[in-house]
VMD Tcl script that builds the backbone (N, CA, C; Angstrom):
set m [mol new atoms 495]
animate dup $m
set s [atomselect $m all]
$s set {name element resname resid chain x y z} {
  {N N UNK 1 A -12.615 6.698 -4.206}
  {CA C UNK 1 A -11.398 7.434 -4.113}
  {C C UNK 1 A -10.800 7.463 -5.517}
  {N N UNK 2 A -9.853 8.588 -5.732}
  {CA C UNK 2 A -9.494 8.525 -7.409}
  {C C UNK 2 A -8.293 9.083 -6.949}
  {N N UNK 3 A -7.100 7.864 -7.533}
  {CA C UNK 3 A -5.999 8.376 -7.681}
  {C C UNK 3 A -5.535 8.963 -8.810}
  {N N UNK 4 A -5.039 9.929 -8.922}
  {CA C UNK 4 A -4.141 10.532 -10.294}
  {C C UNK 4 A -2.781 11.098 -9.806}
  {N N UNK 5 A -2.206 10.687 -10.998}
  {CA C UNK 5 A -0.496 11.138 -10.558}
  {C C UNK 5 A 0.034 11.907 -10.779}
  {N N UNK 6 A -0.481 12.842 -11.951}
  {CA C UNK 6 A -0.469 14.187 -11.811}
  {C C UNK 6 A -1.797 15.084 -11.526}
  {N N UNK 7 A -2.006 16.273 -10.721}
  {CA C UNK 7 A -3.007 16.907 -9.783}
  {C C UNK 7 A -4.126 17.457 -11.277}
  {N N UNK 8 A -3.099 18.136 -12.075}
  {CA C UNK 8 A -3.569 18.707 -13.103}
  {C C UNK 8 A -4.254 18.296 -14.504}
  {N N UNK 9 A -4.243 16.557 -14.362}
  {CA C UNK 9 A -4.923 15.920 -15.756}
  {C C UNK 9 A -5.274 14.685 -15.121}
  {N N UNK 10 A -5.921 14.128 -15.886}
  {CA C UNK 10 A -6.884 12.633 -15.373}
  {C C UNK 10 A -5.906 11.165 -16.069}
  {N N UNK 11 A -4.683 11.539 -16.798}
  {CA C UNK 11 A -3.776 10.445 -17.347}
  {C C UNK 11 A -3.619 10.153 -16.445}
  {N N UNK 12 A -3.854 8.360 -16.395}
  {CA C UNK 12 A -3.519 7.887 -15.505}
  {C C UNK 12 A -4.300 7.780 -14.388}
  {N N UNK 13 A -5.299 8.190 -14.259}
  {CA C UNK 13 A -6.336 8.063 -12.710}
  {C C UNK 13 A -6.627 6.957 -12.846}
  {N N UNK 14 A -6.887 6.396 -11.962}
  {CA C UNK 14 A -7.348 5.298 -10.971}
  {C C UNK 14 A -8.324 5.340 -10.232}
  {N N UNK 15 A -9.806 4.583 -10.198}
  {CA C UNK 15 A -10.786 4.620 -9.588}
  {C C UNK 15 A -10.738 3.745 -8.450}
  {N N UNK 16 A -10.639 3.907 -7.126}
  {CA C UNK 16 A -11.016 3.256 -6.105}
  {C C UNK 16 A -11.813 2.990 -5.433}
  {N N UNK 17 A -12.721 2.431 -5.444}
  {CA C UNK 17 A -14.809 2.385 -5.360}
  {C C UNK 17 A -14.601 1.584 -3.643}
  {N N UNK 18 A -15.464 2.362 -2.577}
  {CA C UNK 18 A -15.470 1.457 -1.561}
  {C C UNK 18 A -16.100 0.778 -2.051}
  {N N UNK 19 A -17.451 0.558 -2.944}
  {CA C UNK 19 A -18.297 -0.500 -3.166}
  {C C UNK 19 A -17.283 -2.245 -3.964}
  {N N UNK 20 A -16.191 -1.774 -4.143}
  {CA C UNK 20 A -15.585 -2.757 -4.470}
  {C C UNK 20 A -14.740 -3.564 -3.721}
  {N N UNK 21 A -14.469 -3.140 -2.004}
  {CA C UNK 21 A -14.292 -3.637 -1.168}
  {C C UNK 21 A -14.883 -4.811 -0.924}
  {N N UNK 22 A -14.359 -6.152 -0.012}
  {CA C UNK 22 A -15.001 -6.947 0.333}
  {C C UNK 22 A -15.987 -6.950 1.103}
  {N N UNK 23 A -15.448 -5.872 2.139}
  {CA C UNK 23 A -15.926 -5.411 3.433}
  {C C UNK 23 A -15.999 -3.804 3.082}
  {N N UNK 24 A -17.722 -3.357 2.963}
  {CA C UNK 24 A -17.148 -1.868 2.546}
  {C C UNK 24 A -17.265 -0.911 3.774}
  {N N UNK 25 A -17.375 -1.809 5.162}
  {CA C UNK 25 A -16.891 -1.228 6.516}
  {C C UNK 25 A -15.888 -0.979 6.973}
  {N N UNK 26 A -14.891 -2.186 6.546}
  {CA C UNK 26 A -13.765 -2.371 7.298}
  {C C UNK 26 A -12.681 -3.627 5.816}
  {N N UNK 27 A -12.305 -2.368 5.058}
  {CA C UNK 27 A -11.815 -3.054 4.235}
  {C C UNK 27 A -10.494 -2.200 3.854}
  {N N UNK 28 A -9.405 -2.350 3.345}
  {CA C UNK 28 A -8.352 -1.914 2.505}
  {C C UNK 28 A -8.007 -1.514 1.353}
  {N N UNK 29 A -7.638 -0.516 0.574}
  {CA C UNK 29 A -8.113 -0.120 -0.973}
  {C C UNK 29 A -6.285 -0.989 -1.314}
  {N N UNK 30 A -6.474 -1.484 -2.702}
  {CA C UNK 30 A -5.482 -1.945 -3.221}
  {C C UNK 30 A -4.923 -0.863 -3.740}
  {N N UNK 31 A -3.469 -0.307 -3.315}
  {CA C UNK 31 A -3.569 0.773 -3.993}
  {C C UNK 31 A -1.538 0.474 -4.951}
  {N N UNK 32 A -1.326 -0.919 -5.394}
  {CA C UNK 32 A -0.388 -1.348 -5.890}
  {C C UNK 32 A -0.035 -0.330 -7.558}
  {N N UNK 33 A -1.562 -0.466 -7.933}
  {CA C UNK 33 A -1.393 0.446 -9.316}
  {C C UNK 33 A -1.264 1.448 -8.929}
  {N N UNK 34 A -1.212 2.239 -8.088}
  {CA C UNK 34 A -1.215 3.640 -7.624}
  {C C UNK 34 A 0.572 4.118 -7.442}
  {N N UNK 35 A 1.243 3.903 -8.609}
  {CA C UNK 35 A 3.117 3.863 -8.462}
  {C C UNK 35 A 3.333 4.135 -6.775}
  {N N UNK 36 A 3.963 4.330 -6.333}
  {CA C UNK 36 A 4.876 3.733 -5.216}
  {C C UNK 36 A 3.707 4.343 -3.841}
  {N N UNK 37 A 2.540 4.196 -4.275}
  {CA C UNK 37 A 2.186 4.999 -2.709}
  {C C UNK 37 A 2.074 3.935 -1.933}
  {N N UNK 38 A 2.178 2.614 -2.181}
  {CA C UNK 38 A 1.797 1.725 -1.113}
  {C C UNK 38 A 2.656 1.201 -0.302}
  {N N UNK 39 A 3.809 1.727 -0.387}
  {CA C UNK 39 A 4.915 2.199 0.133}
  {C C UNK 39 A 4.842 2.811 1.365}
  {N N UNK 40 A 4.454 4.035 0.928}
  {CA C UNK 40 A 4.401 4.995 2.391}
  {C C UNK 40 A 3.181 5.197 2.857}
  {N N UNK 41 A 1.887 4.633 2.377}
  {CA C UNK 41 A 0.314 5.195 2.630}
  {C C UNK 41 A -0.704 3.630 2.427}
  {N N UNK 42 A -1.299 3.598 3.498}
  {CA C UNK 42 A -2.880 2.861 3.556}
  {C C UNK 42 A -4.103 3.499 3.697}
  {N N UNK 43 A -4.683 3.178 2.733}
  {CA C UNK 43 A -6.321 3.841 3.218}
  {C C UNK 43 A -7.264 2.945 3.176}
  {N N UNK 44 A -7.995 2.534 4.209}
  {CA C UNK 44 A -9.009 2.084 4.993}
  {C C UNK 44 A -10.461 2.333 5.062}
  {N N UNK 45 A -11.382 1.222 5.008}
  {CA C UNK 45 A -12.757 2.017 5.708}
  {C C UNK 45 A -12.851 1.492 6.794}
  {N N UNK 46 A -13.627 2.432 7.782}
  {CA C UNK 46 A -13.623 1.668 8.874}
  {C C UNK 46 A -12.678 2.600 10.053}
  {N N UNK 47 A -11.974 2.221 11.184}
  {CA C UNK 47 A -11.727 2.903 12.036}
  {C C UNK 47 A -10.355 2.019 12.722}
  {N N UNK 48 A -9.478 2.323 12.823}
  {CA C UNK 48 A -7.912 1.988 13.857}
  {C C UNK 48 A -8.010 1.432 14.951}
  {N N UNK 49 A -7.988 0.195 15.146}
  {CA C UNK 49 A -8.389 -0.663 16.420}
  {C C UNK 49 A -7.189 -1.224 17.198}
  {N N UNK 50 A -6.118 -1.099 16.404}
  {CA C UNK 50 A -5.049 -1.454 17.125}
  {C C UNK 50 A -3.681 -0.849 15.949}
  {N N UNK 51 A -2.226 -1.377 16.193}
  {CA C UNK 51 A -1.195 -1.553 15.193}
  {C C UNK 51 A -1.179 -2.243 14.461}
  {N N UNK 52 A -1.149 -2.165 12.947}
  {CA C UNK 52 A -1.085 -3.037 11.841}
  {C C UNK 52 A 0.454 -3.407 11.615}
  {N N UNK 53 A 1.005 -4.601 11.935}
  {CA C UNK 53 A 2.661 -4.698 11.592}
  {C C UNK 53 A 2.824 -4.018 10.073}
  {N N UNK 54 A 2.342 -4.620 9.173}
  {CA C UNK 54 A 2.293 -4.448 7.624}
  {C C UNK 54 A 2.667 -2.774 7.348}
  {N N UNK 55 A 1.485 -1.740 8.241}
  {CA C UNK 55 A 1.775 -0.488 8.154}
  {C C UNK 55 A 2.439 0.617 9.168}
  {N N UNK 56 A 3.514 -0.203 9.514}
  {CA C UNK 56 A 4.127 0.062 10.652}
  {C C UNK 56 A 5.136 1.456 10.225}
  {N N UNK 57 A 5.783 1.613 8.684}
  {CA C UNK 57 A 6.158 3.102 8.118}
  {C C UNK 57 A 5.066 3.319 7.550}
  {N N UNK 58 A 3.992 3.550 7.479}
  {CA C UNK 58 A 2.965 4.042 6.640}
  {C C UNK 58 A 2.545 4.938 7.554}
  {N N UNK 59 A 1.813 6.048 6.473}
  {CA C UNK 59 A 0.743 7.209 6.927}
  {C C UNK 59 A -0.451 6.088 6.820}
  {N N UNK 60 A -1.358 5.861 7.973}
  {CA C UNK 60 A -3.078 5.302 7.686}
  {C C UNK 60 A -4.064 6.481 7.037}
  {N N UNK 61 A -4.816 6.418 6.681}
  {CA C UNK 61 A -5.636 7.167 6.513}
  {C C UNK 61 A -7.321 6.070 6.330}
  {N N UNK 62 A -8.134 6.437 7.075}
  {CA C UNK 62 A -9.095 5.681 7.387}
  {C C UNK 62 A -10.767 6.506 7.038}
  {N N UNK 63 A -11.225 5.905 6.418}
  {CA C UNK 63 A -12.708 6.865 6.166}
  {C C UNK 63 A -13.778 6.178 6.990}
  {N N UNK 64 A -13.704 6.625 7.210}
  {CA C UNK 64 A -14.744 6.536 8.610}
  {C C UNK 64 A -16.167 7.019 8.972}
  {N N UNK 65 A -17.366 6.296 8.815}
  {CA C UNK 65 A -18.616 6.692 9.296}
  {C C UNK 65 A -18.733 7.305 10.587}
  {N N UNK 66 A -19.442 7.893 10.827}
  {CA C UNK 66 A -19.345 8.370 12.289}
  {C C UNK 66 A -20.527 6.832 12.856}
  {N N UNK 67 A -21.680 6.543 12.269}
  {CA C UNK 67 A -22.452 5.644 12.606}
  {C C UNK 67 A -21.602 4.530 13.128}
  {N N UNK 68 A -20.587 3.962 12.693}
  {CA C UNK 68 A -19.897 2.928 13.453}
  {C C UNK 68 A -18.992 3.361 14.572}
  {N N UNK 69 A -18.192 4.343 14.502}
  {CA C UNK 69 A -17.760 4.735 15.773}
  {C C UNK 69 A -18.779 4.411 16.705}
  {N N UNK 70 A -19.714 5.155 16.670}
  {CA C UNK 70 A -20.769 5.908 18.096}
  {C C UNK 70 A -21.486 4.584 18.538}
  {N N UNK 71 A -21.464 2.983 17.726}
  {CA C UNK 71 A -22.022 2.189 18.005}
  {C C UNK 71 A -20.563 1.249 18.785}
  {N N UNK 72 A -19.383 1.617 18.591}
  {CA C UNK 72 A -18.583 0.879 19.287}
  {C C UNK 72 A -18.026 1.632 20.071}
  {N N UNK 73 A -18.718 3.046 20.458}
  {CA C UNK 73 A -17.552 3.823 21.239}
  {C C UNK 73 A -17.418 3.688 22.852}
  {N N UNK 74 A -18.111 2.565 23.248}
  {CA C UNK 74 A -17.812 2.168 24.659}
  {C C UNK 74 A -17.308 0.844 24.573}
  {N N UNK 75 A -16.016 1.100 23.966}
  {CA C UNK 75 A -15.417 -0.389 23.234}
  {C C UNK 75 A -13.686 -0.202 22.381}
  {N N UNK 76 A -14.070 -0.460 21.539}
  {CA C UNK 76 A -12.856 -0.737 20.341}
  {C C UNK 76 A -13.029 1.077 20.151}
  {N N UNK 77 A -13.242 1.366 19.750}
  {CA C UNK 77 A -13.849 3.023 19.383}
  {C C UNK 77 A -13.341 4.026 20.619}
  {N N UNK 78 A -13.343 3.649 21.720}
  {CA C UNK 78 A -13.725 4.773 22.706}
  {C C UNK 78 A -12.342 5.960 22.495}
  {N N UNK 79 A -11.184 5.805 22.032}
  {CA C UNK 79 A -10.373 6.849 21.207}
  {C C UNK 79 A -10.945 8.029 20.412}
  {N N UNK 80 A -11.821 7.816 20.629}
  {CA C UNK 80 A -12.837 9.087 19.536}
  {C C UNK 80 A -13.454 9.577 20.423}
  {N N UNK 81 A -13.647 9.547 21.600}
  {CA C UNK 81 A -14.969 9.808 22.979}
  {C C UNK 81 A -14.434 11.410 22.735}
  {N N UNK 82 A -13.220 11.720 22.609}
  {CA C UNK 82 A -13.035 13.541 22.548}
  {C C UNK 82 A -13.634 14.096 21.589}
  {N N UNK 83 A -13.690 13.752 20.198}
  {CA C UNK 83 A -14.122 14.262 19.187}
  {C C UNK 83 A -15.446 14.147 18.631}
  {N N UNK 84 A -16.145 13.277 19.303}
  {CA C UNK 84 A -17.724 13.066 18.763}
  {C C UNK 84 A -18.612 13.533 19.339}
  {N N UNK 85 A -18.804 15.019 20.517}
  {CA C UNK 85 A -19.196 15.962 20.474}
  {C C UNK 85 A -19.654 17.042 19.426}
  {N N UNK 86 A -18.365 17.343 18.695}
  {CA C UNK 86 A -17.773 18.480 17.533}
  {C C UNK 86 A -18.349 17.690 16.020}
  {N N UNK 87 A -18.766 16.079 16.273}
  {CA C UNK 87 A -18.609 16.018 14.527}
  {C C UNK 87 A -20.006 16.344 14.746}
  {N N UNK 88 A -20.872 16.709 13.407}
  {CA C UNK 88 A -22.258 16.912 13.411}
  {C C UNK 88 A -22.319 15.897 11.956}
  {N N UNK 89 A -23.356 14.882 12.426}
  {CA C UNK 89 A -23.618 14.007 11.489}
  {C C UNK 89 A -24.501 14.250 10.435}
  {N N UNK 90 A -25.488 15.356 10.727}
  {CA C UNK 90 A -25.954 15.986 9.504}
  {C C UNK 90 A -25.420 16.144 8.583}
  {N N UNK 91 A -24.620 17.406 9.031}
  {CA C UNK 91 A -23.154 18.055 7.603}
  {C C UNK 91 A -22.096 16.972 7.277}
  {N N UNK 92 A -21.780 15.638 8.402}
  {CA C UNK 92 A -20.447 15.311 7.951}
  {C C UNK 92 A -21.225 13.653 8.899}
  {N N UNK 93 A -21.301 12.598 7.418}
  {CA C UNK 93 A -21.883 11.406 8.131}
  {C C UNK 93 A -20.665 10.372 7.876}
  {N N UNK 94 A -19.862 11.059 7.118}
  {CA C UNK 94 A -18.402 10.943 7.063}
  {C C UNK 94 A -16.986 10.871 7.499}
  {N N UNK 95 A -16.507 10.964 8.128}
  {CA C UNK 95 A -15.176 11.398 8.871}
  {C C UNK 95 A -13.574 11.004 8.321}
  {N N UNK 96 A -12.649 11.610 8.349}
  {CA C UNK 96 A -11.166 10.854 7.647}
  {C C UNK 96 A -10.524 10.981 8.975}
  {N N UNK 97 A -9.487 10.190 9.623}
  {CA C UNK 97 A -9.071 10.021 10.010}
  {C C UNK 97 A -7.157 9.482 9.812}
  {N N UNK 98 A -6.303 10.274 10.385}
  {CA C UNK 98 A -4.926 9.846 9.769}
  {C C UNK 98 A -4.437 9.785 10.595}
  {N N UNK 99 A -3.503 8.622 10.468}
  {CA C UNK 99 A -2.312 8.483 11.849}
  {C C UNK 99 A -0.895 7.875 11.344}
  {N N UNK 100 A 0.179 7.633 12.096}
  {CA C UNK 100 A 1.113 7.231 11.411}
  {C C UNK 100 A 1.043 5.711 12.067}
  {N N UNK 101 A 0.887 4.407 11.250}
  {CA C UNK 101 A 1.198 3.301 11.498}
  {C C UNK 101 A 1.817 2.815 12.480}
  {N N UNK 102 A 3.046 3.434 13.115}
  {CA C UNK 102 A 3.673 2.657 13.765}
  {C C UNK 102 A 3.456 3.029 15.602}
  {N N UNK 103 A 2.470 3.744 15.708}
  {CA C UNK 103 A 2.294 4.372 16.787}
  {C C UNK 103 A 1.554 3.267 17.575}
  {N N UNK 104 A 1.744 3.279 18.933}
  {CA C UNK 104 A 1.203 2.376 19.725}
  {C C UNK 104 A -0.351 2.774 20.029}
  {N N UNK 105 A -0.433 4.313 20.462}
  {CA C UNK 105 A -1.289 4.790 21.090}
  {C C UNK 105 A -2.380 5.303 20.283}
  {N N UNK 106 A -3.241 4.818 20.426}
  {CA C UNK 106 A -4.759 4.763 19.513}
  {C C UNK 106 A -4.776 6.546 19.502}
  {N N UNK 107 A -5.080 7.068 20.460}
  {CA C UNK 107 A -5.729 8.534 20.825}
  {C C UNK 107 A -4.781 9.391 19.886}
  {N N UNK 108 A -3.617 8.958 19.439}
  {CA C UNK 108 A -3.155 10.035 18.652}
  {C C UNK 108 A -3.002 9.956 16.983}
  {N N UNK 109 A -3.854 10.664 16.274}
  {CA C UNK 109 A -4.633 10.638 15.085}
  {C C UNK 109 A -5.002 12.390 14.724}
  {N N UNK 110 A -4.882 12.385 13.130}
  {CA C UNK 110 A -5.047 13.081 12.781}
  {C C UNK 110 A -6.698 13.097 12.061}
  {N N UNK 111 A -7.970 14.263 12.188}
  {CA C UNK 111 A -9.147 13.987 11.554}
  {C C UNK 111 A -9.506 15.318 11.387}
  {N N UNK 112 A -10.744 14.826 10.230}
  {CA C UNK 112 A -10.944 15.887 9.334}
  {C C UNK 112 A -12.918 15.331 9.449}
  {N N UNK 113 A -13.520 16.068 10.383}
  {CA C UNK 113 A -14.803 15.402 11.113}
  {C C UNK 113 A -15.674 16.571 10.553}
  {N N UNK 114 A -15.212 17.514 10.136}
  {CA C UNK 114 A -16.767 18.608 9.987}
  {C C UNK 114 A -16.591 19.039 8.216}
  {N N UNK 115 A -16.621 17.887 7.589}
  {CA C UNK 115 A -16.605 18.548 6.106}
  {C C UNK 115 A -17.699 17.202 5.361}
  {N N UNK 116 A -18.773 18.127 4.493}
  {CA C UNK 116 A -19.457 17.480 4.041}
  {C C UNK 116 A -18.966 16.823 2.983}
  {N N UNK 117 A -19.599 15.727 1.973}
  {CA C UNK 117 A -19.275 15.195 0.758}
  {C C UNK 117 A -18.615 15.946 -0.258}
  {N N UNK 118 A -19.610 17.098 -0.107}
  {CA C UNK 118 A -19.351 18.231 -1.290}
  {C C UNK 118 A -17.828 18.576 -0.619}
  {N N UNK 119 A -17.529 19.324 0.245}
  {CA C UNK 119 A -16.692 19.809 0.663}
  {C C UNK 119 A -15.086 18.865 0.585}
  {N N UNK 120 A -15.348 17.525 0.332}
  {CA C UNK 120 A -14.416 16.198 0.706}
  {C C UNK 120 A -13.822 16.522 -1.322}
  {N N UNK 121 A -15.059 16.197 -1.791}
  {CA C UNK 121 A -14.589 16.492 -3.539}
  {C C UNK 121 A -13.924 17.411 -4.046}
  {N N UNK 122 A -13.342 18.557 -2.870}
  {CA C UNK 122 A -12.715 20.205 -3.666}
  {C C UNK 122 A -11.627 19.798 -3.660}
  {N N UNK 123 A -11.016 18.669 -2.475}
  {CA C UNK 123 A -9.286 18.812 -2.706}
  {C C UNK 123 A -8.696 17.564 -3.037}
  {N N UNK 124 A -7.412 17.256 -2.310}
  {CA C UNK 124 A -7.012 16.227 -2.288}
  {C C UNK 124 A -6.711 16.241 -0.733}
  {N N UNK 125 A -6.167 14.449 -0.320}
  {CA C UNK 125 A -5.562 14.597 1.006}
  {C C UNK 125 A -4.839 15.318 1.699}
  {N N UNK 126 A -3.907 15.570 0.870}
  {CA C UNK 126 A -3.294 16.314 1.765}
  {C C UNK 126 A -3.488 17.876 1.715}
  {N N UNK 127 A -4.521 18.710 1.105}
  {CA C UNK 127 A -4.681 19.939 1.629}
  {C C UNK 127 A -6.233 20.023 2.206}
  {N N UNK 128 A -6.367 18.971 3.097}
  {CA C UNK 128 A -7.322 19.130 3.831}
  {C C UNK 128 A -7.361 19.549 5.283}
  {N N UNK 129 A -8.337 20.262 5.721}
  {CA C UNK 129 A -8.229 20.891 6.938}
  {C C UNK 129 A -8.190 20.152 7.874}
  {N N UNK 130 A -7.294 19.994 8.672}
  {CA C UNK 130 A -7.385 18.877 9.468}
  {C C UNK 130 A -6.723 19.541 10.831}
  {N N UNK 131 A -7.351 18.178 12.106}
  {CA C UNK 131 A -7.352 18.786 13.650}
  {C C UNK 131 A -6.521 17.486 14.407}
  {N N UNK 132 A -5.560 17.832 15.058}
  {CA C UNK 132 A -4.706 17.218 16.013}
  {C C UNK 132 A -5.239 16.361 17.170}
  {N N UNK 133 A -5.718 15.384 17.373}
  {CA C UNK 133 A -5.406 14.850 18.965}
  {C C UNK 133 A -4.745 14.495 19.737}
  {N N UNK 134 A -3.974 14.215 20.952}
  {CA C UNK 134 A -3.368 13.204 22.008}
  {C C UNK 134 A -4.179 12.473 22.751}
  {N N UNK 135 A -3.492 11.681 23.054}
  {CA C UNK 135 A -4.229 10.769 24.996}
  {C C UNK 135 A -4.305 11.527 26.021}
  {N N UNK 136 A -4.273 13.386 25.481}
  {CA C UNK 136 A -4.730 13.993 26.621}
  {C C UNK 136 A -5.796 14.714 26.465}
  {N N UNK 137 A -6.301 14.442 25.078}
  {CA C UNK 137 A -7.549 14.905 24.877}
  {C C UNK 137 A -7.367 16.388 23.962}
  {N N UNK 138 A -6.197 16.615 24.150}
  {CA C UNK 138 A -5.730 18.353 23.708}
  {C C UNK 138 A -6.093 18.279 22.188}
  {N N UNK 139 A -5.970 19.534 21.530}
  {CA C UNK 139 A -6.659 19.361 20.143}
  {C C UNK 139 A -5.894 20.484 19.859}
  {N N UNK 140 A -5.040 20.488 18.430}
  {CA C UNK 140 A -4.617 21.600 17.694}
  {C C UNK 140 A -4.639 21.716 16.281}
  {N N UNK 141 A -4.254 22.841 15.226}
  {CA C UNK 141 A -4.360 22.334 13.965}
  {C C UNK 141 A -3.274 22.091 13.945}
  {N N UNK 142 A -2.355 21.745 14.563}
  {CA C UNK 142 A -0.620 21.778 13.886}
  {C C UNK 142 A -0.752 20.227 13.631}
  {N N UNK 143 A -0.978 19.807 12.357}
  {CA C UNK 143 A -1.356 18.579 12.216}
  {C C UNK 143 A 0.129 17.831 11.695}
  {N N UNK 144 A -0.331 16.610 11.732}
  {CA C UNK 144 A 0.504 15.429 12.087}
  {C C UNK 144 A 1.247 15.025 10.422}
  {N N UNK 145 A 0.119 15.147 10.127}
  {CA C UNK 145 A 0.205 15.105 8.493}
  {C C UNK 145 A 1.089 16.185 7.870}
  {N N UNK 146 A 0.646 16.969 7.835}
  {CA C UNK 146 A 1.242 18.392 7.367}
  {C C UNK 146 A 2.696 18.905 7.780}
  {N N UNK 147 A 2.954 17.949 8.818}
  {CA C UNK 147 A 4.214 18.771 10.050}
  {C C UNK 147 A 5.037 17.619 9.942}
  {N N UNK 148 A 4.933 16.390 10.002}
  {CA C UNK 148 A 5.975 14.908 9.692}
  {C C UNK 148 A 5.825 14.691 7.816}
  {N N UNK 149 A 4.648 14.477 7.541}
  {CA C UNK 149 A 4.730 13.285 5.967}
  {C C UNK 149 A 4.683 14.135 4.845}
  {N N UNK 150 A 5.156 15.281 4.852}
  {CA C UNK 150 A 5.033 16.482 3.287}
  {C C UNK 150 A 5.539 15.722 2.290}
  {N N UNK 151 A 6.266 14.577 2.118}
  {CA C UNK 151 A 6.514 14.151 1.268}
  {C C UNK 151 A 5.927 12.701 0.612}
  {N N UNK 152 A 4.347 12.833 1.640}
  {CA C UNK 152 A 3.792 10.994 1.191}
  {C C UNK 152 A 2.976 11.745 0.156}
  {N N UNK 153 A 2.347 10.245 -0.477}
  {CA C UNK 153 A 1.752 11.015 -1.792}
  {C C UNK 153 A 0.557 11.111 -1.475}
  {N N UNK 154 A 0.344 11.667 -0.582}
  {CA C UNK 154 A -1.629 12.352 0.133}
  {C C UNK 154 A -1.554 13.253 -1.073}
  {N N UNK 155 A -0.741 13.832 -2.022}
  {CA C UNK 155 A -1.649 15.297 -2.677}
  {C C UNK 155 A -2.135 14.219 -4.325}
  {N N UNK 156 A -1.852 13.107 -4.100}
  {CA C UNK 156 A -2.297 12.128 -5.391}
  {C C UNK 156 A -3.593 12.032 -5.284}
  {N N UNK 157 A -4.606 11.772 -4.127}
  {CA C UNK 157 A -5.541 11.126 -4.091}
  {C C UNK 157 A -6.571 11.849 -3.339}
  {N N UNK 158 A -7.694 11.420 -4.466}
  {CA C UNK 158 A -8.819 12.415 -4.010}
  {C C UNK 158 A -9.816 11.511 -3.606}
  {N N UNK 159 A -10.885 11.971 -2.399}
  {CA C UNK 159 A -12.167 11.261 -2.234}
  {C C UNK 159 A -13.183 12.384 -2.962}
  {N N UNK 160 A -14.124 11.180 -3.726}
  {CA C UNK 160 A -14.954 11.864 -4.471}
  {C C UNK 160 A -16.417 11.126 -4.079}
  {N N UNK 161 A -16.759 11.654 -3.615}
  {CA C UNK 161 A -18.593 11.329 -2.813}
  {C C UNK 161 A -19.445 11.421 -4.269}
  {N N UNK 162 A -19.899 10.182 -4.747}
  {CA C UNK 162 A -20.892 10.746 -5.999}
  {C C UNK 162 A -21.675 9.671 -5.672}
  {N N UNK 163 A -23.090 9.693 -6.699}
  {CA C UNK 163 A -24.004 9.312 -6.725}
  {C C UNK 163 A -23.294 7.690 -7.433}
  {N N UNK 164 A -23.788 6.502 -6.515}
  {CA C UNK 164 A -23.630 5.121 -7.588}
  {C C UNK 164 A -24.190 4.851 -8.611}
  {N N UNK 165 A -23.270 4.417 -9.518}
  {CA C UNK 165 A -23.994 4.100 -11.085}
  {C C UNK 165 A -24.877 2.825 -11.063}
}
mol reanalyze $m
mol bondsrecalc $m
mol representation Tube
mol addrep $m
């Protein structure tokens, strides 16, 4: 992940390597150097298993394999049972996932399931195409992100899929 604080120059970016995670399944990016986003934003690998007190005003944002879902999804996972029809793991072995912290209810999350690597490197968070769920299974684009948090700093931070050095 690469934070920069302004969209338009690299002063100031910040490299965030899952490989530098402890856990590069289920780990937390430090994102303290990143000026005030750790404030309003967490990003995660791995997948939303319950409420985090810590990110209880935070936007989550979670990157997510589809391979670990589909191995816990009659389990901790099964919140995804609507959407893992639609992802195709060919094009997208990837998935982002966003929700707001303080929500009780697993099923309601914001994800972005059908975009390849290449496709993940064109933007930033927050102008990514993204699809609505509830606990009723319903699905829209009027996303969660886009419609409550216009003002978290999702347009700072980019995921960039590259080859490891």
């Amino acid at each position: 992940m690469i934070y920069r604080p302004n969209e338009e120059s690299d002063a100031g970016m910040i490299e965030l390597r899952i490989a530098d995670l402890t856990n590069p399944l289920g780990g937390t990016f430090d994102l303290s150097r990143c000026g005030d986003a750790e404030k309003s934003l967490c990003i995660s690998t791995g997948y939303r298993k319950g409420k985090i007190a810590a990110n209880a005003n935070k936007i989550e944002v979670w990157l997510t394999p589809r391979f670990l879902i589909e191995k816990d999804l009659r389990s901790t996972a099964k919140h995804f049972e609507p959407i893992m029809t639609q992802w195709n793991p060919a094009k997208a072995p990837i998935g982002m996932m966003f929700t707001w912290g303080n929500w009780n209810d697993l099923s309601w999350y914001d994800y972005a399931t059908g975009l390849s690597m290449t496709d993940f490197n064109q933007s930033n968070l927050y102008h990514l195409d993204l699809t609505h769920t509830t606990s009723t299974g319903s699905e829209s684009n009027n996303s969660i992100v886009s419609l409550h948090f216009r003002n978290a700093p999702l347009q700072e931070f980019h995921v960039h899929f590259g080859k490891p050095e």
